[in-house]
Jmol script that loads the backbone (N, CA, C; Angstrom):
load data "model"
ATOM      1  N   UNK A   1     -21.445  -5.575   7.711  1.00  0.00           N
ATOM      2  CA  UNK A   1     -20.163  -6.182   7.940  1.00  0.00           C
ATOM      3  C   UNK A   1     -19.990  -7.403   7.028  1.00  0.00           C
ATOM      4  N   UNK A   2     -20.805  -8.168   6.694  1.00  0.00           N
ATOM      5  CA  UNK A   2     -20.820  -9.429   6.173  1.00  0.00           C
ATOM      6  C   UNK A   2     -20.871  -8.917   5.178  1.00  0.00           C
ATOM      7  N   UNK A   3     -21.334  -7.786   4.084  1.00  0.00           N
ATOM      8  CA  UNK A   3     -21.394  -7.221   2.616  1.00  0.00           C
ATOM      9  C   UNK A   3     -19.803  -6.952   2.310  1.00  0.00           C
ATOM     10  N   UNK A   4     -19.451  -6.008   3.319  1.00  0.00           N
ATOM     11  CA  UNK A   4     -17.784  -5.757   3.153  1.00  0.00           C
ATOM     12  C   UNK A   4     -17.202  -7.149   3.378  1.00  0.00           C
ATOM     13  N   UNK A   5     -17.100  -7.927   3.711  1.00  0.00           N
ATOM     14  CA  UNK A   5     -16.279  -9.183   4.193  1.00  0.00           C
ATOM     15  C   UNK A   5     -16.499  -9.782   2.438  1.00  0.00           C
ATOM     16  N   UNK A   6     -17.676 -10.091   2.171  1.00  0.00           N
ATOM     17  CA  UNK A   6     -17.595 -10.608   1.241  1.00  0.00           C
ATOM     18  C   UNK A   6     -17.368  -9.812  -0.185  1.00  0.00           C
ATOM     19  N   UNK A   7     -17.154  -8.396  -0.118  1.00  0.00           N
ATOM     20  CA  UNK A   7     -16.528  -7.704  -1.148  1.00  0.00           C
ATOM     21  C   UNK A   7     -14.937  -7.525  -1.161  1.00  0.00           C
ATOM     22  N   UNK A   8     -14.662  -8.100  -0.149  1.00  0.00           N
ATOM     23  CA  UNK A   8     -12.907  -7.863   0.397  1.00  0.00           C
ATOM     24  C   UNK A   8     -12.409  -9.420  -0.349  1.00  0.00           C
ATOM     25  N   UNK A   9     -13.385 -10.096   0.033  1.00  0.00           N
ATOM     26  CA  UNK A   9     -12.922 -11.551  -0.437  1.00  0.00           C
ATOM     27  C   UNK A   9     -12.998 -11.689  -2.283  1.00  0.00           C
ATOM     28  N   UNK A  10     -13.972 -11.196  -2.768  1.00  0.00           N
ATOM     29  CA  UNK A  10     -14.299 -10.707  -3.916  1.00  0.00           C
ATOM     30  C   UNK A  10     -12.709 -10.371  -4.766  1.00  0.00           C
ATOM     31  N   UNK A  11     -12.669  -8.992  -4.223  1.00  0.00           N
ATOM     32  CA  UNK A  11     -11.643  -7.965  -4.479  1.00  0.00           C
ATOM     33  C   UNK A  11     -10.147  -8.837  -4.600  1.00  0.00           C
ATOM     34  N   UNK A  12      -9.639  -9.241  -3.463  1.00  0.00           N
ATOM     35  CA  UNK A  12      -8.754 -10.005  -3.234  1.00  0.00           C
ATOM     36  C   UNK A  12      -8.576 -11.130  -4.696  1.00  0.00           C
ATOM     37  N   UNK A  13      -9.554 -12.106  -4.630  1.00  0.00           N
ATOM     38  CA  UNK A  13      -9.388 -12.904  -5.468  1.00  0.00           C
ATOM     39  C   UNK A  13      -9.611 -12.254  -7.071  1.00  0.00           C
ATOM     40  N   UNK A  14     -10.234 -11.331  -7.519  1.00  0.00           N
ATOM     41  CA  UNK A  14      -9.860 -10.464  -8.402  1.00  0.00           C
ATOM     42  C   UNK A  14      -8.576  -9.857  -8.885  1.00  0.00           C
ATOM     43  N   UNK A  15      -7.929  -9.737  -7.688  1.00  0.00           N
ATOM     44  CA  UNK A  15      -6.503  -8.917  -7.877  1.00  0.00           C
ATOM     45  C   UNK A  15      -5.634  -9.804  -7.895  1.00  0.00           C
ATOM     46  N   UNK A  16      -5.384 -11.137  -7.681  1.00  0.00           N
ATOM     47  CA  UNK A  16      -4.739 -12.272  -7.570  1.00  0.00           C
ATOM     48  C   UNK A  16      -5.023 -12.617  -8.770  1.00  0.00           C
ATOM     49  N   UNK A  17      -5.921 -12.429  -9.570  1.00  0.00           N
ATOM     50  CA  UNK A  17      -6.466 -13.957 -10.562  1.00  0.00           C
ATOM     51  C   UNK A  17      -5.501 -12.363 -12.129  1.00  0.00           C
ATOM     52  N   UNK A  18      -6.108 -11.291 -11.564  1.00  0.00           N
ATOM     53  CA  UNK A  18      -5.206  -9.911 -12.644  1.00  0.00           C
ATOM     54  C   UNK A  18      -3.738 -10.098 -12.616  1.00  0.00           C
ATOM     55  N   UNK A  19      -3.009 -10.174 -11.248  1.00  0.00           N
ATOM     56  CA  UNK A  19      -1.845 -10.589 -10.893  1.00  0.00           C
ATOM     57  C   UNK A  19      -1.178 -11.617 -11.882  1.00  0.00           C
ATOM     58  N   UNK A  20      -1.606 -12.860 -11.739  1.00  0.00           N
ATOM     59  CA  UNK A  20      -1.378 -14.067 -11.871  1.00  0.00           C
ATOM     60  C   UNK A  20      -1.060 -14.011 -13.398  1.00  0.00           C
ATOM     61  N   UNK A  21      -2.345 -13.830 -14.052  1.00  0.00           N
ATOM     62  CA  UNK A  21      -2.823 -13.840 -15.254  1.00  0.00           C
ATOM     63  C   UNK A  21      -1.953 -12.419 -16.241  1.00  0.00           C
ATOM     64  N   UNK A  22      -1.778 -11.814 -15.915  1.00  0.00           N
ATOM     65  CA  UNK A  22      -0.577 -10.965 -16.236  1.00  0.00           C
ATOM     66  C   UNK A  22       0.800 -11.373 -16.241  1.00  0.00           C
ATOM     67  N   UNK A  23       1.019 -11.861 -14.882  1.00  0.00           N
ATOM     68  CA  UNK A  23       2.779 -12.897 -14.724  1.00  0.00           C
ATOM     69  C   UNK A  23       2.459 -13.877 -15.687  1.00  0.00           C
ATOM     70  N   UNK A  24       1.648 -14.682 -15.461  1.00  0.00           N
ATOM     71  CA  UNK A  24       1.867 -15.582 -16.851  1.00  0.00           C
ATOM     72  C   UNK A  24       1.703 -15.006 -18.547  1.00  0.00           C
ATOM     73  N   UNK A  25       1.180 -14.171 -18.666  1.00  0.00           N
ATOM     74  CA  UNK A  25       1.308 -13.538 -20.229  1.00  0.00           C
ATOM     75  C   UNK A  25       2.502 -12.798 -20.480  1.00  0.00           C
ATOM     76  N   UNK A  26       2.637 -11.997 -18.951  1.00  0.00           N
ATOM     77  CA  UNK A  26       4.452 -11.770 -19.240  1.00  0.00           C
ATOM     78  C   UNK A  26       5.601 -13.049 -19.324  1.00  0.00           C
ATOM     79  N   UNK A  27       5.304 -14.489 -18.886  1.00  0.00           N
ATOM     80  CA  UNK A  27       6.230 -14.946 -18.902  1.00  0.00           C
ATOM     81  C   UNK A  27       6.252 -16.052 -20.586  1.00  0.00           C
ATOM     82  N   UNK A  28       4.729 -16.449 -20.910  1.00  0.00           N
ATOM     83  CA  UNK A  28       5.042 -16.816 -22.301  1.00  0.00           C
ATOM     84  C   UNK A  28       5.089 -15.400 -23.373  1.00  0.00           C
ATOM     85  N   UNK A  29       5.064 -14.399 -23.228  1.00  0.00           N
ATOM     86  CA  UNK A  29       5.854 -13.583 -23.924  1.00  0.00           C
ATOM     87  C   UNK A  29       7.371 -13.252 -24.293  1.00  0.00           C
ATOM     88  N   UNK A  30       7.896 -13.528 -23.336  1.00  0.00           N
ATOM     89  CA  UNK A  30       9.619 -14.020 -22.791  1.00  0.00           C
ATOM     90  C   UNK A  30      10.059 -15.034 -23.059  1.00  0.00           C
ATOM     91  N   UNK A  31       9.197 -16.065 -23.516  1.00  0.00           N
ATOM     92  CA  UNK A  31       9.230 -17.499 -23.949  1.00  0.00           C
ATOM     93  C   UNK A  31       9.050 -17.845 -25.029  1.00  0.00           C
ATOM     94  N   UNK A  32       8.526 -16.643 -25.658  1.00  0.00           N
ATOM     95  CA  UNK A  32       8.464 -17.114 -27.138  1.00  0.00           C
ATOM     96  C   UNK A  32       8.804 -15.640 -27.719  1.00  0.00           C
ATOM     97  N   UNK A  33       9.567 -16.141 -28.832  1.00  0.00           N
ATOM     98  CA  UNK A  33      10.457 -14.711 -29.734  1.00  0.00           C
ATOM     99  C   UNK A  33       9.884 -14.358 -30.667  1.00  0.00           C
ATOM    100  N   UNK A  34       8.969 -14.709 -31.302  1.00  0.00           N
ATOM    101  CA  UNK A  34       7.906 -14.390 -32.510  1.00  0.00           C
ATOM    102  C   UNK A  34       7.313 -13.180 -31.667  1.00  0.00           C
ATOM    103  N   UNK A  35       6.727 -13.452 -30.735  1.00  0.00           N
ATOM    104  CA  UNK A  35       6.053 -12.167 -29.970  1.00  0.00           C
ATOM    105  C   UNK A  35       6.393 -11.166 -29.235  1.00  0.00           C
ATOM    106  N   UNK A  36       6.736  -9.895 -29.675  1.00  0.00           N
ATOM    107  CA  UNK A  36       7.232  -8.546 -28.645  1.00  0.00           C
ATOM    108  C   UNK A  36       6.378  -7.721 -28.214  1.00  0.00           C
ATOM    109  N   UNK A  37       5.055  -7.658 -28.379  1.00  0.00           N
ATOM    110  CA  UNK A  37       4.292  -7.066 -27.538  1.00  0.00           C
ATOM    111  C   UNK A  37       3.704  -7.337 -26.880  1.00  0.00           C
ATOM    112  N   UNK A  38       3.007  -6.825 -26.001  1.00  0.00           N
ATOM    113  CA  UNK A  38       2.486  -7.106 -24.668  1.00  0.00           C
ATOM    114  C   UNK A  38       1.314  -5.915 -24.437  1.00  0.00           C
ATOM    115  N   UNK A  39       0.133  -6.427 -24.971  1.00  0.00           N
ATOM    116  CA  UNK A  39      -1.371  -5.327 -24.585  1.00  0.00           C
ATOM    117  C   UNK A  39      -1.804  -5.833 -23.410  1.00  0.00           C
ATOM    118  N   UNK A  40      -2.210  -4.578 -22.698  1.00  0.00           N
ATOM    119  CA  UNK A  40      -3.032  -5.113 -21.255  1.00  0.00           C
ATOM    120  C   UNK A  40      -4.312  -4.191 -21.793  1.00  0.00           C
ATOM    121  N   UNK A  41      -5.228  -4.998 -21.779  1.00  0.00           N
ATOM    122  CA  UNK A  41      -6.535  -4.575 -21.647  1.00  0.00           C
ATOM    123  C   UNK A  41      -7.361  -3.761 -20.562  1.00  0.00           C
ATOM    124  N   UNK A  42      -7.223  -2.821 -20.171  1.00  0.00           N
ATOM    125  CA  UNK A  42      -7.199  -2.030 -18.969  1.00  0.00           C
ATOM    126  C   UNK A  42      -9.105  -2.007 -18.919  1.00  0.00           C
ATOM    127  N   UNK A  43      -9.647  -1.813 -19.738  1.00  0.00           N
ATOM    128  CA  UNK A  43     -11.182  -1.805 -19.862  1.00  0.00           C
ATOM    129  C   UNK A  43     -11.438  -3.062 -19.302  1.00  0.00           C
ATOM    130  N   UNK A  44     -10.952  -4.112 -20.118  1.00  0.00           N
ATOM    131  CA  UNK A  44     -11.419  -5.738 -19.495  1.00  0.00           C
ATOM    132  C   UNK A  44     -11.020  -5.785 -18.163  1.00  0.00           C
ATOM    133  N   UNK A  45      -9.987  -5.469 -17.833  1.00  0.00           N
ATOM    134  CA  UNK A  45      -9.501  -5.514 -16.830  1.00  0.00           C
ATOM    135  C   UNK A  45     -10.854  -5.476 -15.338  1.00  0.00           C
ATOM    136  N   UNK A  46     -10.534  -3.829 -16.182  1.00  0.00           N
ATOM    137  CA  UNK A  46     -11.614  -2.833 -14.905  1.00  0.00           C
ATOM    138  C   UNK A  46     -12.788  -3.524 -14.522  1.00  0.00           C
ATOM    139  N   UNK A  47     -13.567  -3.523 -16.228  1.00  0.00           N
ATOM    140  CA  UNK A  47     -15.245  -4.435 -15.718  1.00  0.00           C
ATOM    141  C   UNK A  47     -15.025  -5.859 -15.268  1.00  0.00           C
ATOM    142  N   UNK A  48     -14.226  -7.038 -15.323  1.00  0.00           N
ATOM    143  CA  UNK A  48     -13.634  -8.228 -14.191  1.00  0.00           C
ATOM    144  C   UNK A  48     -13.671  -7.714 -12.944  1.00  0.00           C
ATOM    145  N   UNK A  49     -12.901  -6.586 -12.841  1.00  0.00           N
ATOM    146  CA  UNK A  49     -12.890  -5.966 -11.204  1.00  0.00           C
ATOM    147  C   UNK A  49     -14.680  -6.171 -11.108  1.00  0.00           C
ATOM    148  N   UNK A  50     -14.780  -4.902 -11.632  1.00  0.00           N
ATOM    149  CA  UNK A  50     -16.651  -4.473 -11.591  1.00  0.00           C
ATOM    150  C   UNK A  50     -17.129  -5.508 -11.423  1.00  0.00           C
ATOM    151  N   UNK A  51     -17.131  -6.603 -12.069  1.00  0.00           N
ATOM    152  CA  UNK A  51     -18.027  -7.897 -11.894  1.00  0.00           C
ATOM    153  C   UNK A  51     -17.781  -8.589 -11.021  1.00  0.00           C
ATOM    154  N   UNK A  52     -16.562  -8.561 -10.477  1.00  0.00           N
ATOM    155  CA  UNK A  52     -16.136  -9.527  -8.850  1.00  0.00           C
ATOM    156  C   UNK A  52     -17.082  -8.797  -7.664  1.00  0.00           C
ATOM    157  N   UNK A  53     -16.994  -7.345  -8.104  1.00  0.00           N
ATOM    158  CA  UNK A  53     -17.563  -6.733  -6.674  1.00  0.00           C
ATOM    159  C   UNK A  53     -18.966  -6.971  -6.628  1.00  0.00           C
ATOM    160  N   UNK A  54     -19.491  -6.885  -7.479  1.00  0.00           N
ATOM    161  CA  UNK A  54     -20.937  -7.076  -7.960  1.00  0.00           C
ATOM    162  C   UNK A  54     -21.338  -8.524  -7.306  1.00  0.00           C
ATOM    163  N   UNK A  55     -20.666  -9.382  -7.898  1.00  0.00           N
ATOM    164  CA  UNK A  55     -20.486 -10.801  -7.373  1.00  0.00           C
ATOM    165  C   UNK A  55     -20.674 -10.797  -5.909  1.00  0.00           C
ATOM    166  N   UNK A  56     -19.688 -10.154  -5.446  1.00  0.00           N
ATOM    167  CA  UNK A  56     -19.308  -9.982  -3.657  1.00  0.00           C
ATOM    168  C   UNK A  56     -20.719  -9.875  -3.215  1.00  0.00           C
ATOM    169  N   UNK A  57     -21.318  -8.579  -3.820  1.00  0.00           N
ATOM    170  CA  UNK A  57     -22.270  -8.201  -2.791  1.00  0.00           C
ATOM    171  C   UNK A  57     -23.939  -9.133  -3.352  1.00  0.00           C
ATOM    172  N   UNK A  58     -23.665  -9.595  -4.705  1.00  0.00           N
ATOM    173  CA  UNK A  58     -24.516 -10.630  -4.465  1.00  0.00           C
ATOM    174  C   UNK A  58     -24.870 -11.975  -3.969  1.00  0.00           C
ATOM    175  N   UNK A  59     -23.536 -12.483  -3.543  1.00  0.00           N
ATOM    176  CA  UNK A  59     -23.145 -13.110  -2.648  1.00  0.00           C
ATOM    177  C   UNK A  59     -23.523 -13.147  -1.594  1.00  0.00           C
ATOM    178  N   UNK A  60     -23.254 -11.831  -0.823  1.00  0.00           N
ATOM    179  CA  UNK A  60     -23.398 -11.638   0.452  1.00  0.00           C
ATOM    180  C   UNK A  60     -24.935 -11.260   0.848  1.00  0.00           C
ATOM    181  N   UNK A  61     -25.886 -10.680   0.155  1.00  0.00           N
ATOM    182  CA  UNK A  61     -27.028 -10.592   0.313  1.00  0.00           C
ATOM    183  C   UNK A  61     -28.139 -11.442   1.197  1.00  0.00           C
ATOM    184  N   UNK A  62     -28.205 -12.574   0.896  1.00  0.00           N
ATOM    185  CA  UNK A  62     -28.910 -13.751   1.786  1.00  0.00           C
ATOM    186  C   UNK A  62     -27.811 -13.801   3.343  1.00  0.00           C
ATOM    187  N   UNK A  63     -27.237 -14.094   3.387  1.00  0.00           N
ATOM    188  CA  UNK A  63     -26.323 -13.581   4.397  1.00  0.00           C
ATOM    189  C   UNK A  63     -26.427 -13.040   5.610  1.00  0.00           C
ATOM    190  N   UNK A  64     -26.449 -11.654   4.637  1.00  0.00           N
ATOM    191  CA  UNK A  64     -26.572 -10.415   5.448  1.00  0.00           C
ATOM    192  C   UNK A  64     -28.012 -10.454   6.225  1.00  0.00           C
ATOM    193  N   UNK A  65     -28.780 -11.172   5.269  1.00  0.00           N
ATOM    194  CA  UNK A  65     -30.018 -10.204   6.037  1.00  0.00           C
ATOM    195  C   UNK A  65     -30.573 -11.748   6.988  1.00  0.00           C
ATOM    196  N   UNK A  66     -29.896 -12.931   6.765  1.00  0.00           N
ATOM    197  CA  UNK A  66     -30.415 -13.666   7.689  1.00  0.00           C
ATOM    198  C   UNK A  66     -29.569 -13.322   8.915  1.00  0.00           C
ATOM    199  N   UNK A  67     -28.640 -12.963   9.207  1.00  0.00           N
ATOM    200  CA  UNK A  67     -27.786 -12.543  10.274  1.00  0.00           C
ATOM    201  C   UNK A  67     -28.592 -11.192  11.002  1.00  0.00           C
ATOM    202  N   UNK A  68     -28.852 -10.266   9.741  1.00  0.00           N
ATOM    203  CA  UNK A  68     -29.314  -9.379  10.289  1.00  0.00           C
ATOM    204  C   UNK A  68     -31.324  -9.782  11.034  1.00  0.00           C
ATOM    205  N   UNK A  69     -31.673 -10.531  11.369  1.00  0.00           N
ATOM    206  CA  UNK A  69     -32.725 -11.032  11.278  1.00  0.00           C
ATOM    207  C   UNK A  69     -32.704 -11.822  13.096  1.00  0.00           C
ATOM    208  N   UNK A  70     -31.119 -11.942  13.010  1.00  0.00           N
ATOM    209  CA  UNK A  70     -31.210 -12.961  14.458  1.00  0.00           C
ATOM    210  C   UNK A  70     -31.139 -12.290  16.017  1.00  0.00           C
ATOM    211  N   UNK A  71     -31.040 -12.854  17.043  1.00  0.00           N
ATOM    212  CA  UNK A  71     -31.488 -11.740  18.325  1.00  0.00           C
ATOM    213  C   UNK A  71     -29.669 -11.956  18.688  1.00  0.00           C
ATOM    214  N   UNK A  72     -29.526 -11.044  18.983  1.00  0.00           N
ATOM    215  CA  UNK A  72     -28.088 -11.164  18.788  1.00  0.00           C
ATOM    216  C   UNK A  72     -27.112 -11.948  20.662  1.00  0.00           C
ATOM    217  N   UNK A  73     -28.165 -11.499  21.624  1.00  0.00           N
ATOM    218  CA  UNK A  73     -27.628 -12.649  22.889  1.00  0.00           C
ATOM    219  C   UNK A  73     -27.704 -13.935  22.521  1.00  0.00           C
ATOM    220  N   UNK A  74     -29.267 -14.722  21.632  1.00  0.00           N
ATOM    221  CA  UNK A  74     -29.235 -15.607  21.384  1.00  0.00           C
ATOM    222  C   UNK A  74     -28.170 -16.180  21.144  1.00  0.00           C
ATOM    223  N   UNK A  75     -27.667 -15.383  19.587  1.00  0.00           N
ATOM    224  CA  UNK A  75     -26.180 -16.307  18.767  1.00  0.00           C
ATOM    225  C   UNK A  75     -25.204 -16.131  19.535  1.00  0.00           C
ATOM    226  N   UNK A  76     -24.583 -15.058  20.535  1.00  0.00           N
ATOM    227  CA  UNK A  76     -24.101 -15.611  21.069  1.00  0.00           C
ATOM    228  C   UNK A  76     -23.501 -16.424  22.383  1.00  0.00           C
ATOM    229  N   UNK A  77     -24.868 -16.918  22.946  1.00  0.00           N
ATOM    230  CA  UNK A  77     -25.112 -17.821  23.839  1.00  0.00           C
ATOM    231  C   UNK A  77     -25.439 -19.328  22.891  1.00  0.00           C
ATOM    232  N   UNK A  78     -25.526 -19.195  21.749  1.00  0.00           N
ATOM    233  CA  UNK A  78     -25.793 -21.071  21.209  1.00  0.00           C
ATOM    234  C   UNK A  78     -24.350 -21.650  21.552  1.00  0.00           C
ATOM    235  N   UNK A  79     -23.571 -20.823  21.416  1.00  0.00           N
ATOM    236  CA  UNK A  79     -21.900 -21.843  21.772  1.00  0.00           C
ATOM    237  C   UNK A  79     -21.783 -22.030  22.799  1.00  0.00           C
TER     238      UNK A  79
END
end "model"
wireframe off; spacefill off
backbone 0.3
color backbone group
């Protein structure tokens, strides 16, 4: 659960930062008249994705397995 949580969070901010970063190259493209094309790098793109998720789940690793490690009435009887 904590691997997916932190590949969702991953993902998310991946697709926001592609989002973003696209609206802004579309908008100084529109802003300036010397320039009419517009390449999207679909390869770069993809491996950024690839590397966020990668990220995610290395992230989440220490995590996971100290959670997975605890007695589970314990945690939640400490609150």
């Amino acid at each position: 659960m904590i691997r997916h949580e932190s590949i969702v969070t991953a993902l998310v901010g991946a697709v926001l930062g592609v989002v973003t970063g696209l609206f802004l190259a579309v908008l100084v493209i529109t802003a300036t008249q010397d320039v009419t094309d517009l390449a999207i790098p679909a390869r770069t793109i993809a491996a950024f994705v690839a590397v966020a998720v990668a990220a995610g789940i290395a992230a989440a690793v220490l995590p996971a397995r100290r959670a997975s490690r605890l007695n589970v009435l314990d945690a939640v009887a400490y609150e």
